[in-house]
Legacy VTK file of the C-alpha trace (Angstrom):
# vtk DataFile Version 3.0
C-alpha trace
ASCII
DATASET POLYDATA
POINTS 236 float
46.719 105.555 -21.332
47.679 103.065 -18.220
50.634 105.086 -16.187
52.228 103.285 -13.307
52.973 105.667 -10.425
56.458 103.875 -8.736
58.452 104.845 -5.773
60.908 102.440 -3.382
62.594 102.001 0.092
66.239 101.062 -0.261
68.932 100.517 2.787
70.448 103.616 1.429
71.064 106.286 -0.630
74.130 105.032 -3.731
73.266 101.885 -5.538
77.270 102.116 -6.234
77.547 100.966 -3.149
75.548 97.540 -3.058
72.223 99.105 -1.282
69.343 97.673 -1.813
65.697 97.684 -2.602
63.616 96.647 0.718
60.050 98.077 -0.288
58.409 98.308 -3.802
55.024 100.619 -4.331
53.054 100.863 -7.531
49.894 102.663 -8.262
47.587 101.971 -11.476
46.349 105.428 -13.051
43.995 104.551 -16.369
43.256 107.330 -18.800
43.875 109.468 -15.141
41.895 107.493 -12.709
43.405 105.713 -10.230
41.844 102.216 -10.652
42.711 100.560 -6.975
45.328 98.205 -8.870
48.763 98.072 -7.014
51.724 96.303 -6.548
53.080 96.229 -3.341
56.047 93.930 -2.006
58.447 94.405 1.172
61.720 92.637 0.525
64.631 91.099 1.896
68.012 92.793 1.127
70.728 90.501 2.726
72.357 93.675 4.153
71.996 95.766 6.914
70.189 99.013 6.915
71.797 102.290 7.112
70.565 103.856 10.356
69.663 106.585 8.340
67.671 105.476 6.172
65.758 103.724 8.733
65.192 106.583 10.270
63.225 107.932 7.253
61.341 104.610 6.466
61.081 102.863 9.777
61.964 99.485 8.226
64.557 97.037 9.901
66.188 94.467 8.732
64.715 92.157 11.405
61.341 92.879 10.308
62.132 91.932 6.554
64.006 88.951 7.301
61.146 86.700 5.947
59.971 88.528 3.053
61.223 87.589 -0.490
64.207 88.518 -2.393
63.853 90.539 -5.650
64.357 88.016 -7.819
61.697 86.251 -6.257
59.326 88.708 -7.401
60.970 90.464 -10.807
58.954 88.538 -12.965
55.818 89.716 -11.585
57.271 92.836 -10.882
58.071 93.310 -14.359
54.025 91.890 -15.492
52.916 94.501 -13.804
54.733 97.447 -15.249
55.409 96.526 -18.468
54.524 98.590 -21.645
52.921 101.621 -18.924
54.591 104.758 -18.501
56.246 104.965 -15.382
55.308 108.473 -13.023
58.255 108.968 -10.476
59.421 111.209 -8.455
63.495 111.453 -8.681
63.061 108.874 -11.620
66.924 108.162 -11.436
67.185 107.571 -7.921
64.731 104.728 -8.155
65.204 103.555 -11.828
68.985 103.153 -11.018
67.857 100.786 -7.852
65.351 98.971 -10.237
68.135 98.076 -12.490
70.281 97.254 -10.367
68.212 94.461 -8.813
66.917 93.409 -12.521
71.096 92.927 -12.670
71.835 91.111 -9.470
68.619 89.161 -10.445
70.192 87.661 -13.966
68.124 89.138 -15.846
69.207 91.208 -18.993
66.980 94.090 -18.715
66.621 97.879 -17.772
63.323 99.329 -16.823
63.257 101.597 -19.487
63.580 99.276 -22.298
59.676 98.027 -21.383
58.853 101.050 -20.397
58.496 105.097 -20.806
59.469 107.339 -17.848
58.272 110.901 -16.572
59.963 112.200 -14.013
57.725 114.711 -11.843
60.489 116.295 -9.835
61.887 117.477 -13.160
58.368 118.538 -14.321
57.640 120.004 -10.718
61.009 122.209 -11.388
60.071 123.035 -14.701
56.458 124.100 -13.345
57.195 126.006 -9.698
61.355 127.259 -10.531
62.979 128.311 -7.423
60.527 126.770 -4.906
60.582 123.576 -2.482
59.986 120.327 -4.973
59.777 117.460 -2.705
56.731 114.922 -2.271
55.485 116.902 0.791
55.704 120.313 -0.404
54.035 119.499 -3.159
51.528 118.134 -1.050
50.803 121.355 0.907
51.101 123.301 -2.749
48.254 121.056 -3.946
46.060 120.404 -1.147
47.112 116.896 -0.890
46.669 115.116 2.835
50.139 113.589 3.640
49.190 113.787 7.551
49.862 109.822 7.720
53.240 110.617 6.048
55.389 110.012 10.078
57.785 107.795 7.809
58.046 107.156 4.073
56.907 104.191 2.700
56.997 103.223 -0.733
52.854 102.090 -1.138
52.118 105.211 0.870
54.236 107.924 -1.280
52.912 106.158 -4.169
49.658 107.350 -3.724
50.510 110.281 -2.626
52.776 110.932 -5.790
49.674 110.207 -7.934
47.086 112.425 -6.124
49.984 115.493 -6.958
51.127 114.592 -10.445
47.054 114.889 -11.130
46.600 117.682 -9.636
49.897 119.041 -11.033
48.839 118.116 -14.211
45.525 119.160 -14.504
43.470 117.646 -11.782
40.685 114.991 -11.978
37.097 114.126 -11.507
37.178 111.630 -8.753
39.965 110.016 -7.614
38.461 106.309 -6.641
41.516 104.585 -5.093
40.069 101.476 -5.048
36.707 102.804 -4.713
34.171 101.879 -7.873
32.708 104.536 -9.631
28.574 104.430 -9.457
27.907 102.966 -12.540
30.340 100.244 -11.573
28.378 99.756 -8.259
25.243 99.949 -10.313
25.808 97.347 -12.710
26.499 94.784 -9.748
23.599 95.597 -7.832
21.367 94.966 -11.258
20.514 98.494 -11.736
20.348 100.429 -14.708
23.257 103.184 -14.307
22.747 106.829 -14.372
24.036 108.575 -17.116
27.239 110.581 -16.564
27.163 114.285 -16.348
30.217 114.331 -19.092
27.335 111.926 -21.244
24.542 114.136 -20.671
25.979 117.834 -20.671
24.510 119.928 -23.359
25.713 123.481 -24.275
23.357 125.766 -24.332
23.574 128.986 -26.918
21.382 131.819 -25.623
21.360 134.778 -28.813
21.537 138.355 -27.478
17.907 139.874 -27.203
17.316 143.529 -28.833
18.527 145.479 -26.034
21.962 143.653 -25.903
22.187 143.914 -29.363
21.765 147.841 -28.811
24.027 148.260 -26.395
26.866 146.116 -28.424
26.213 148.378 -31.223
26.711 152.068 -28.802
30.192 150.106 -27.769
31.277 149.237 -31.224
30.437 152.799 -32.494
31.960 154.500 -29.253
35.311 152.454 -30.255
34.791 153.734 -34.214
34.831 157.026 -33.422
38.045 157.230 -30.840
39.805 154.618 -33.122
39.397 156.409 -36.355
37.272 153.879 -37.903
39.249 151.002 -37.109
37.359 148.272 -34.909
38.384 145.150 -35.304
34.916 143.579 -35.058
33.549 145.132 -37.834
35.848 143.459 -39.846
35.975 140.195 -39.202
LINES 1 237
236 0 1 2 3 4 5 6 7 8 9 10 11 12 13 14 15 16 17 18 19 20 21 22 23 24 25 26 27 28 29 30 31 32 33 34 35 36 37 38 39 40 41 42 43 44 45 46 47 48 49 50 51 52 53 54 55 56 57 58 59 60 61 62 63 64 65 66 67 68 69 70 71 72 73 74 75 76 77 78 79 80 81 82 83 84 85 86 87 88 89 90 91 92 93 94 95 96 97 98 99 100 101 102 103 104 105 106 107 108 109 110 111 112 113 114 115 116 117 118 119 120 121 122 123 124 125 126 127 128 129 130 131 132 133 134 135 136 137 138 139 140 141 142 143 144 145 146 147 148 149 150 151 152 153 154 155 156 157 158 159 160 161 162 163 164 165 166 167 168 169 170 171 172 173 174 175 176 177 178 179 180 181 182 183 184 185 186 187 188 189 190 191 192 193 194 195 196 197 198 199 200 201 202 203 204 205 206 207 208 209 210 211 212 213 214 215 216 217 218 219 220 221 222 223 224 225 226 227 228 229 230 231 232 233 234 235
């Protein structure tokens, strides 16, 4: 299953009222490992910057003067994503910005037409009701490091977004970010690759010996008598 972890900067917080997209972050999670793929673009709104916003993101519009426009990128924005589910955190926040560039871009498309959608704040709600749902309390609830979080960035939160909705969801092996696992590493250096432990993991059935056997049997009878006869061992 190929999931696409997604979160943006904009210039501010209504897309009703012409803000824009500056900064783009994707994460690739494959059958839940984070393979090191991302997509990653800064980009030029043609508007200013609430200061409020920058404030939260550190990005100004000086500094993104020379980075593309969206419609620059949406086709390989668009590659990229395609026919994966989509992991985000506020999904309508972000999926209503997406859209609204694809618009402005002239193309006749909405995100979730090529793509399905969870939403983890929704699933976060659904999981912890009544507590603190944001990216960084869910960070602290799950033992996530957000210490580099001073400002959000879209790359950044990405990351951090998947590390939570896999821990959130059931946690993980290894998380490689980029890393290769060791038979990856194995097969370029020439060398035969260890077995997994998931490959190699037998279950072992150990039978009980006389004396457990015993013992099981003083239970079972000690249950007959106070129960009238009725264990439910016997029988099955």
């Amino acid at each position: 299953m190929r999931q696409i972890v997604l979160d943006t900067e904009t210039t501010g917080l209504e897309v009703g009222q012409g803000h824009r997209i500056i900064e783009i972050g994707c994460v690739e999670i494959v059958n839940r490992r984070v393979t090191g793929q991302q997509f990653h673009r800064y980009l030029n709104p043609d508007r200013a910057i609430d200061e409020g916003a920058q404030a939260v993101h550190g990005l100004g519009n000086e500094q993104l003067s020379t980075a593309p426009r969206f419609a620059e990128i949406a086709a390989e924005f668009r590659a990229f994503v395609e026919g994966a589910e989509l992991v985000i955190h506020n999904a309508p926040f972000d999926l209503g910005f997406v859209n609204a560039e694809f618009e402005r871009a002239g193309a006749n498309l909405r995100i979730e037409e090529v793509c399905r959608v969870l939403d983890t704040l929704t699933l976060a709600r659904r999981l912890h009701p009544g507590q603190r749902n944001g990216l960084d309390a869910l960070c602290r609830r799950y033992s996530v490091d957000n210490s580099r979080r001073e400002y959000h960035g879209a790359l950044l939160d990405a990351h951090l977004l998947a590390e939570v909705y896999l821990a959130m969801t059931g946690g993980q092996a290894k998380l490689t970010l980029g890393a290769q696992s060791e038979e990856e590493s194995a097969r370029e250096d020439g060398e035969a690759a260890a077995p997994s432990v998931r490959a190699t993991r037998r279950f072992v059935v150990r039978p009980a010996d006389a004396a457990e056997l015993e013992a099981h049997e003083q239970i079972l009878a000690a249950i007959d008598k106070s129960s009238g006869g009725a264990t439910v061992w016997r029988k099955a």
